[in-house]
Each structure stands twice: as C-alpha cells, then as structure tokens.
Backbone atoms as SQL, in Angstrom:
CREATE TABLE atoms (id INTEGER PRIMARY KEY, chain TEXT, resi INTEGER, resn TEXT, atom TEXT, x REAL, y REAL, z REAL);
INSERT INTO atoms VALUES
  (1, 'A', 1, 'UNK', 'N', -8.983, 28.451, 15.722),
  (2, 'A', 1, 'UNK', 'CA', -8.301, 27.199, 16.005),
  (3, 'A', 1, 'UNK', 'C', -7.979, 26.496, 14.673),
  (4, 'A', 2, 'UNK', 'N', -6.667, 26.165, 14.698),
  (5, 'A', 2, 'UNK', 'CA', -6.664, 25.332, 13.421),
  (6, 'A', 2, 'UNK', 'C', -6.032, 23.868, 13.243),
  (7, 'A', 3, 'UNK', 'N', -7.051, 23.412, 12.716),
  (8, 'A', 3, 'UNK', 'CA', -7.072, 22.017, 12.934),
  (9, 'A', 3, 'UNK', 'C', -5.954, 20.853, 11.509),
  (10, 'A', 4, 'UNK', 'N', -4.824, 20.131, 12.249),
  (11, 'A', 4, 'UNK', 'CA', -3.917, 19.702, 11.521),
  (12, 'A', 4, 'UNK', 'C', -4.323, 18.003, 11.160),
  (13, 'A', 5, 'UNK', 'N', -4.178, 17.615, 10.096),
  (14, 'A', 5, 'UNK', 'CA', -4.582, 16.623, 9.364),
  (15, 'A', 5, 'UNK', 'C', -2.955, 15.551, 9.224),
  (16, 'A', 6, 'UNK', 'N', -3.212, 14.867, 9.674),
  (17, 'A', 6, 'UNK', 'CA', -2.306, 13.422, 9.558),
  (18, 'A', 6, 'UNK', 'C', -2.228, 12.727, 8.172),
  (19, 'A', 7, 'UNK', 'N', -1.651, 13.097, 7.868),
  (20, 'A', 7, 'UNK', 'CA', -1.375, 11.898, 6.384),
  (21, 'A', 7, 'UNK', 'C', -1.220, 10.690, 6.826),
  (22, 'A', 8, 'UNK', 'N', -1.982, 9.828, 5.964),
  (23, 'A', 8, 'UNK', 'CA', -1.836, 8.479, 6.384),
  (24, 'A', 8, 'UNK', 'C', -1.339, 7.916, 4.657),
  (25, 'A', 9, 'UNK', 'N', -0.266, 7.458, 5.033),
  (26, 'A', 9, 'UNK', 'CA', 0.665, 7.096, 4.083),
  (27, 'A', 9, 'UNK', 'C', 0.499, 5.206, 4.135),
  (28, 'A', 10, 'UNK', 'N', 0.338, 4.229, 3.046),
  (29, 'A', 10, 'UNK', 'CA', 0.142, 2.951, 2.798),
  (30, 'A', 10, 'UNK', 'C', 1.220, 2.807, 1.868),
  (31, 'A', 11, 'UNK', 'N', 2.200, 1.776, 1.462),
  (32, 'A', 11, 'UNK', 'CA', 3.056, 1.110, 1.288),
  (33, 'A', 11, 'UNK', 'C', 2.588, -0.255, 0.344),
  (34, 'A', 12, 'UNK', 'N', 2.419, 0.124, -0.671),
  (35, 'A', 12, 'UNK', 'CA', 2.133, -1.057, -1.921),
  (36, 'A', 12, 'UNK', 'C', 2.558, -1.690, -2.162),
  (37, 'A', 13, 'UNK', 'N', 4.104, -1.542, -1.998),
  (38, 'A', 13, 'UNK', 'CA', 5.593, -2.870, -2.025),
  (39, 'A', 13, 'UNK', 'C', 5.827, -2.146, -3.533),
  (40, 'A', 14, 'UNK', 'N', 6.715, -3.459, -3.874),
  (41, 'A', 14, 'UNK', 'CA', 7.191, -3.503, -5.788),
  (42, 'A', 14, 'UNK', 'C', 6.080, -3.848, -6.692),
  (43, 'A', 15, 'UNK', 'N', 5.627, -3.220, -7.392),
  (44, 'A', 15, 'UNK', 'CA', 4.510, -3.317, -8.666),
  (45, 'A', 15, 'UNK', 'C', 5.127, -3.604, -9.613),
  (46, 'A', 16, 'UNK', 'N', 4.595, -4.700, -10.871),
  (47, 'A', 16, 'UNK', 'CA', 5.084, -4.352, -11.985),
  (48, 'A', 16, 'UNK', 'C', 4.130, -3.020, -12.651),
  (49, 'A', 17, 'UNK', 'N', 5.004, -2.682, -13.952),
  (50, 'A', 17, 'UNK', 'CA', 4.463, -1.660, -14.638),
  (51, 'A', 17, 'UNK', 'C', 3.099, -1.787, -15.500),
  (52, 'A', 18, 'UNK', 'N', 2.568, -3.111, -15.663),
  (53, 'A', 18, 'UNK', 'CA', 1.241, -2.911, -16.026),
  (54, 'A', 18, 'UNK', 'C', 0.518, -2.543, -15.023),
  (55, 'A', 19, 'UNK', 'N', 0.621, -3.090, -13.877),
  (56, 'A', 19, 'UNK', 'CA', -0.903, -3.112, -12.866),
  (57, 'A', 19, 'UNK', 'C', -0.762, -1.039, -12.690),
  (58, 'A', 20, 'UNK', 'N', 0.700, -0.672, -12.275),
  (59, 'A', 20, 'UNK', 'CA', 0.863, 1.018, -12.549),
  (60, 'A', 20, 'UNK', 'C', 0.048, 1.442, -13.602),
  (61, 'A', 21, 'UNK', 'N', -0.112, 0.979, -14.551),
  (62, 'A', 21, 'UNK', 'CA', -0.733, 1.545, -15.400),
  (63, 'A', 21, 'UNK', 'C', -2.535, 1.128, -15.335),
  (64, 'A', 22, 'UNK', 'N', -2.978, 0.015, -14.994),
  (65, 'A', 22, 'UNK', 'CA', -4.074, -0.139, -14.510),
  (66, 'A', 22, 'UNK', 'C', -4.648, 0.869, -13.687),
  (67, 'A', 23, 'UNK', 'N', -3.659, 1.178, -12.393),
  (68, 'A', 23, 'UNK', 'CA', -3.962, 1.684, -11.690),
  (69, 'A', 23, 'UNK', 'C', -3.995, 3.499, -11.974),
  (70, 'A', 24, 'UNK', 'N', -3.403, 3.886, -13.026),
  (71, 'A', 24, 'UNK', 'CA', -3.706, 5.313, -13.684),
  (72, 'A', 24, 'UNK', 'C', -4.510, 5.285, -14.249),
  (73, 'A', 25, 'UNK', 'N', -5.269, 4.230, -15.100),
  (74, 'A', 25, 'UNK', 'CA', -6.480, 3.989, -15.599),
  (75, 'A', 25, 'UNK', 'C', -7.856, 4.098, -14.668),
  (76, 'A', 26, 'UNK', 'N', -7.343, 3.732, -13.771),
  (77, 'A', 26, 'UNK', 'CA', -8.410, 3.760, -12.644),
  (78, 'A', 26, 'UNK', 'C', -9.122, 2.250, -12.561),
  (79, 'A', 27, 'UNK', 'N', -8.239, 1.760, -12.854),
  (80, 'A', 27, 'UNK', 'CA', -8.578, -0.136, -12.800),
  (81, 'A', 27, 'UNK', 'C', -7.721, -1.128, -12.084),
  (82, 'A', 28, 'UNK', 'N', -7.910, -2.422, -11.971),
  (83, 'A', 28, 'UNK', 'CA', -7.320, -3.198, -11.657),
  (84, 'A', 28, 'UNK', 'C', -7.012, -3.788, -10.104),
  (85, 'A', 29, 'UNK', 'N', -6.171, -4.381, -9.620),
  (86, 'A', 29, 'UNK', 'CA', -5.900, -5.160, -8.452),
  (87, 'A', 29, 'UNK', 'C', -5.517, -4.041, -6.979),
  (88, 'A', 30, 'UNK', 'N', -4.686, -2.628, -7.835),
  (89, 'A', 30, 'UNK', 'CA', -4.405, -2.038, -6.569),
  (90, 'A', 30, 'UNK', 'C', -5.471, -0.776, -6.725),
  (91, 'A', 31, 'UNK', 'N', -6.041, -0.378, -7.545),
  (92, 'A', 31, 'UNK', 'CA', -7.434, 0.161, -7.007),
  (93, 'A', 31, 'UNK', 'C', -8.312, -0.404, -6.299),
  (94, 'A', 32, 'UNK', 'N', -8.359, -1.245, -6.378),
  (95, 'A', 32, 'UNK', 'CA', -8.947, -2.629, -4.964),
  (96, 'A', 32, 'UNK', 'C', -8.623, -1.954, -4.201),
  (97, 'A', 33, 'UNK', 'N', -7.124, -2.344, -3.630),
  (98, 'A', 33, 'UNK', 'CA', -6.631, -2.381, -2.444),
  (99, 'A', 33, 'UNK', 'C', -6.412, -0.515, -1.688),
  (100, 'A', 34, 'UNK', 'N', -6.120, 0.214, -2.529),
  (101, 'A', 34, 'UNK', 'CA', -6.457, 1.395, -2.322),
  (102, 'A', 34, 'UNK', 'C', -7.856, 1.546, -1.886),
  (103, 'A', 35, 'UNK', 'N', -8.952, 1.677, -2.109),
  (104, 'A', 35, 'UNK', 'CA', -10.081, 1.763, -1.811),
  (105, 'A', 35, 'UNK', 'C', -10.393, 0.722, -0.310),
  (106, 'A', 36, 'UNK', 'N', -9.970, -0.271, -0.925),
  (107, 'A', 36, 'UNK', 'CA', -10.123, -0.748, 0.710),
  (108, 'A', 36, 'UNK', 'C', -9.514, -0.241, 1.975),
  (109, 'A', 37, 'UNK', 'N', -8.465, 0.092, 1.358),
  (110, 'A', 37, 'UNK', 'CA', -7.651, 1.219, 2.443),
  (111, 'A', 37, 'UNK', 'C', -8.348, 2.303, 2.804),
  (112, 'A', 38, 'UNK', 'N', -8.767, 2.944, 2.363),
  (113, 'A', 38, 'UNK', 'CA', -9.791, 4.443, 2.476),
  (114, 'A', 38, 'UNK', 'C', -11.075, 4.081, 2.977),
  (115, 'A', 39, 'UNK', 'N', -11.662, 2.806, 2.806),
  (116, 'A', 39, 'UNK', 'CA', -12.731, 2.039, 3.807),
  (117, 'A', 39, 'UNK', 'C', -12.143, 1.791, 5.234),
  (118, 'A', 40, 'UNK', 'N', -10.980, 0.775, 5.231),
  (119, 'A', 40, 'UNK', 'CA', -10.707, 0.736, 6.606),
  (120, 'A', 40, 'UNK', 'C', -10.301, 2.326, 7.814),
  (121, 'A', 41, 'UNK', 'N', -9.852, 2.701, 7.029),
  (122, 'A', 41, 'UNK', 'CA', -9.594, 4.339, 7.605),
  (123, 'A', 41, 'UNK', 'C', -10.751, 5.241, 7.962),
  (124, 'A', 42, 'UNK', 'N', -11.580, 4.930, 6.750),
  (125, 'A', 42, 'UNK', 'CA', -13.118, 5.690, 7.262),
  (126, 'A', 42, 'UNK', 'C', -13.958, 4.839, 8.386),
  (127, 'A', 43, 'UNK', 'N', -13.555, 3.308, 8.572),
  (128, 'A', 43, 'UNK', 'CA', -14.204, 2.494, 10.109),
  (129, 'A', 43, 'UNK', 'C', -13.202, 3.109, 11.043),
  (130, 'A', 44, 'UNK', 'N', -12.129, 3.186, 10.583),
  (131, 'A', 44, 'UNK', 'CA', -11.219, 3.890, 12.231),
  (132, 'A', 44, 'UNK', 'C', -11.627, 4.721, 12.865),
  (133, 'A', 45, 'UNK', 'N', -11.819, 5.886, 11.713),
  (134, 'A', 45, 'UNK', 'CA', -12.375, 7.193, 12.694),
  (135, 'A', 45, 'UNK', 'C', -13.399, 7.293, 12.914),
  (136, 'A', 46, 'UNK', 'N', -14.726, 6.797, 12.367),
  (137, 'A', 46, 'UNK', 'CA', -15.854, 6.233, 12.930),
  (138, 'A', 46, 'UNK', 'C', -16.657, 7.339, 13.005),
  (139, 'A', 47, 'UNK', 'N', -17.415, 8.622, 13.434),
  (140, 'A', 47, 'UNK', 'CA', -18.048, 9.466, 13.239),
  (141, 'A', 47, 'UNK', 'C', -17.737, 10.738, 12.795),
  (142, 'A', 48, 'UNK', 'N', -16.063, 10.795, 13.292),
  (143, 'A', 48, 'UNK', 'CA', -14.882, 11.915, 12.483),
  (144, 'A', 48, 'UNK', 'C', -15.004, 11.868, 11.474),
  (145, 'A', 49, 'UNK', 'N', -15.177, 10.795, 10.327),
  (146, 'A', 49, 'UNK', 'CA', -14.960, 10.759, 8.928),
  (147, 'A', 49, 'UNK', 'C', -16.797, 10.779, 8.303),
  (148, 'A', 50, 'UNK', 'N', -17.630, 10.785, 8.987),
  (149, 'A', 50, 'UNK', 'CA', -18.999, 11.140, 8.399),
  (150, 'A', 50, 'UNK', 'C', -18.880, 12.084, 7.392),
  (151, 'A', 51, 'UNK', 'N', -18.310, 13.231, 8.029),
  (152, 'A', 51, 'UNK', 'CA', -18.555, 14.969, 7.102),
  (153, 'A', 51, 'UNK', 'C', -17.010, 15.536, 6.860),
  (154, 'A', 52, 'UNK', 'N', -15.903, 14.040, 6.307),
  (155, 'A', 52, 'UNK', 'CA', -14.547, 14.526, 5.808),
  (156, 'A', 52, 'UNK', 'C', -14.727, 14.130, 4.661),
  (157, 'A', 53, 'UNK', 'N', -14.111, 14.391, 3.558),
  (158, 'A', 53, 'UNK', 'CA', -13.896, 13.518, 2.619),
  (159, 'A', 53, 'UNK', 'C', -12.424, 13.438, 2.377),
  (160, 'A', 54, 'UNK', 'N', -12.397, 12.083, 2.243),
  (161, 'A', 54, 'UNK', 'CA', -10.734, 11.133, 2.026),
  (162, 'A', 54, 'UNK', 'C', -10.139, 11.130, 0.549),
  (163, 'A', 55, 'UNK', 'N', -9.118, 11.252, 0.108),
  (164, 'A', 55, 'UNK', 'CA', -8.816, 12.022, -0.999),
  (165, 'A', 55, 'UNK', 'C', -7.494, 11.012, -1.008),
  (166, 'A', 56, 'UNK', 'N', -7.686, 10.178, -1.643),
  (167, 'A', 56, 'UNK', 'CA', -6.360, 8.728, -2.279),
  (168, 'A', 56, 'UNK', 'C', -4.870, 9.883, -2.259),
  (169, 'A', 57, 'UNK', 'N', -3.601, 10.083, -2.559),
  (170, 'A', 57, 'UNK', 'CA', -3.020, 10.189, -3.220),
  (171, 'A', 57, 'UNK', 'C', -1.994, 9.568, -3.619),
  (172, 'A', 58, 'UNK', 'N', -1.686, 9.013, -4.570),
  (173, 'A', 58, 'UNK', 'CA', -0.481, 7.859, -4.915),
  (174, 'A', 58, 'UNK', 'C', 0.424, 8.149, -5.460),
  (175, 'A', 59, 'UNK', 'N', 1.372, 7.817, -4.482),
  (176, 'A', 59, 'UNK', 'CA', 2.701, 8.534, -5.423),
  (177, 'A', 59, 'UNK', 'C', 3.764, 6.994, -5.875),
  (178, 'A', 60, 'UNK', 'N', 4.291, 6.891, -7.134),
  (179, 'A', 60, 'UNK', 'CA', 5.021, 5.798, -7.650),
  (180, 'A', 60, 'UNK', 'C', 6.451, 6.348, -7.668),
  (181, 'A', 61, 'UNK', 'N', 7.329, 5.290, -6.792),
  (182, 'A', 61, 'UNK', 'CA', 8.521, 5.996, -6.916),
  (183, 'A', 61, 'UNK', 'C', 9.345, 4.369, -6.901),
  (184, 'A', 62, 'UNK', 'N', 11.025, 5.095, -7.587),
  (185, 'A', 62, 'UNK', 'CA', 11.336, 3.666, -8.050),
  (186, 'A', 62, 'UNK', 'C', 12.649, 3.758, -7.202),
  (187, 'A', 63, 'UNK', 'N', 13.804, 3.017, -6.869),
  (188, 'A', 63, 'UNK', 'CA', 14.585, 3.553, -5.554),
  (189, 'A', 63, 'UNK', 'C', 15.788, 3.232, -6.807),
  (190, 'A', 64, 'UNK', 'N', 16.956, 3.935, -6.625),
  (191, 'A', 64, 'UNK', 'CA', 17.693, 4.127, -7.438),
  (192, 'A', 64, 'UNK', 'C', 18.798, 3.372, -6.700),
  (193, 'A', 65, 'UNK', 'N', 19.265, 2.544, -7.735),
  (194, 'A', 65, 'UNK', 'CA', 20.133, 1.687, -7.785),
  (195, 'A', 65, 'UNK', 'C', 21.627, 1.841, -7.009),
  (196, 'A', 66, 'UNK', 'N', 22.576, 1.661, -6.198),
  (197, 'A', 66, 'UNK', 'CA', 23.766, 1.676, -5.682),
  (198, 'A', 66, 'UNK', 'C', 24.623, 1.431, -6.799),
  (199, 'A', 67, 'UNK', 'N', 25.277, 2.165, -7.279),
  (200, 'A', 67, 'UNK', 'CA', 26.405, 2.495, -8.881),
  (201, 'A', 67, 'UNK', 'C', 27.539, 1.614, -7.923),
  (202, 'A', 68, 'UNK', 'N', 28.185, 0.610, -8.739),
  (203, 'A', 68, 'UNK', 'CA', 29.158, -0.171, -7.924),
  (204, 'A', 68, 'UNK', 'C', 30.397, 0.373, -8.765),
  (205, 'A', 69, 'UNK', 'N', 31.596, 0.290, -8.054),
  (206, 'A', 69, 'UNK', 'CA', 32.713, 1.102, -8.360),
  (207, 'A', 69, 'UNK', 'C', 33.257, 0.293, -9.312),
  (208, 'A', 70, 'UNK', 'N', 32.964, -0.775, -9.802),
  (209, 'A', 70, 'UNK', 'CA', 33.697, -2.119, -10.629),
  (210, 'A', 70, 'UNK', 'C', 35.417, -2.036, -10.560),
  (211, 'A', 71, 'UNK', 'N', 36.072, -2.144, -11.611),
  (212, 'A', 71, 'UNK', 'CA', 37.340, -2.555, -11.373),
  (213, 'A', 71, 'UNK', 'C', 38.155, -0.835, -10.648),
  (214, 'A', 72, 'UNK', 'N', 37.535, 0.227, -11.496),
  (215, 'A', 72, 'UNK', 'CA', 37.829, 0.924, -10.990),
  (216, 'A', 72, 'UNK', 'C', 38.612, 1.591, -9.595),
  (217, 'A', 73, 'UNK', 'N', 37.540, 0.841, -8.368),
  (218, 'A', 73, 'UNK', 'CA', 37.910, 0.997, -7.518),
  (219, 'A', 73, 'UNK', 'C', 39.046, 0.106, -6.771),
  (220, 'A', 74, 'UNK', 'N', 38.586, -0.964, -7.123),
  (221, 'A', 74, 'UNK', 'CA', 40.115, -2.638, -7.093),
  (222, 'A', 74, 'UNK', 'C', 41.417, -1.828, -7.258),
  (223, 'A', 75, 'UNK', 'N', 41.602, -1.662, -8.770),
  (224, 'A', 75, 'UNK', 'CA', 42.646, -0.686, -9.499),
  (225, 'A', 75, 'UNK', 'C', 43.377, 0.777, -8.546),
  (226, 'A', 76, 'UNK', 'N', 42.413, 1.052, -8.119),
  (227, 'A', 76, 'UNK', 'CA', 42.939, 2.194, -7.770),
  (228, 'A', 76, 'UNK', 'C', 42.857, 4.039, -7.231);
C-alpha cells in the first residue's frame, strides 16, 4: 500500500530582502512564523504526526512584472 503525502503549502505575502535573508540565516520574524506553522499542523493531525517528521520547505519567488507596450503600441 502506498501511502500519499499532501503538501501543505503557507503563503508569506511580500517580504523585504533583509528579513529573506534572516530567514536563510535561520533567524528572524519569519522563522517565527514558519515554525509556528509546523506547530499548528503538528496539533491538526494530532497522533498522525507523533512518528512523522515535518520538513519546512521555502521557496522565495518574485512575480515578474507585466512589460507595458509604451508608445510603441499607441504608434502602431
């Protein structure tokens, strides 16, 4: 039997680039909040998560900008 695992994906919003870097350090405001996340998740599942271990992974991504056509497109 093989048993399939749910990613549970959390949503940090916009960071500036120090606390990012705090947080590769392994410091600061959203290592907090990460960890508290991986607490509340380990009360969810409640005796499921006794003998799992929960494994952070953070991915930083930056959303790329809409290129505006400027006069270019007016013109022609």
């Amino acid at each position: 039997m093989v048993e399939t695992t749910v990613p549970i994906i959390v949503d940090l919003g916009k960071k500036k680039r120090s606390a990012l870097k705090s947080l590769k350090r392994g410091r600061g405001r959203l290592v907090d909040e990460v960890e508290q996340t991986i607490d509340e998740i380990r009360e969810g599942l409640g005796q499921e998560a006794a003998n799992k271990e929960i494994v952070p992974i953070v991915i930083v991504y930056r959303k790329k900008q809409k290129r505006s056509k400027g006069l270019g497109g007016i013109l022609g």
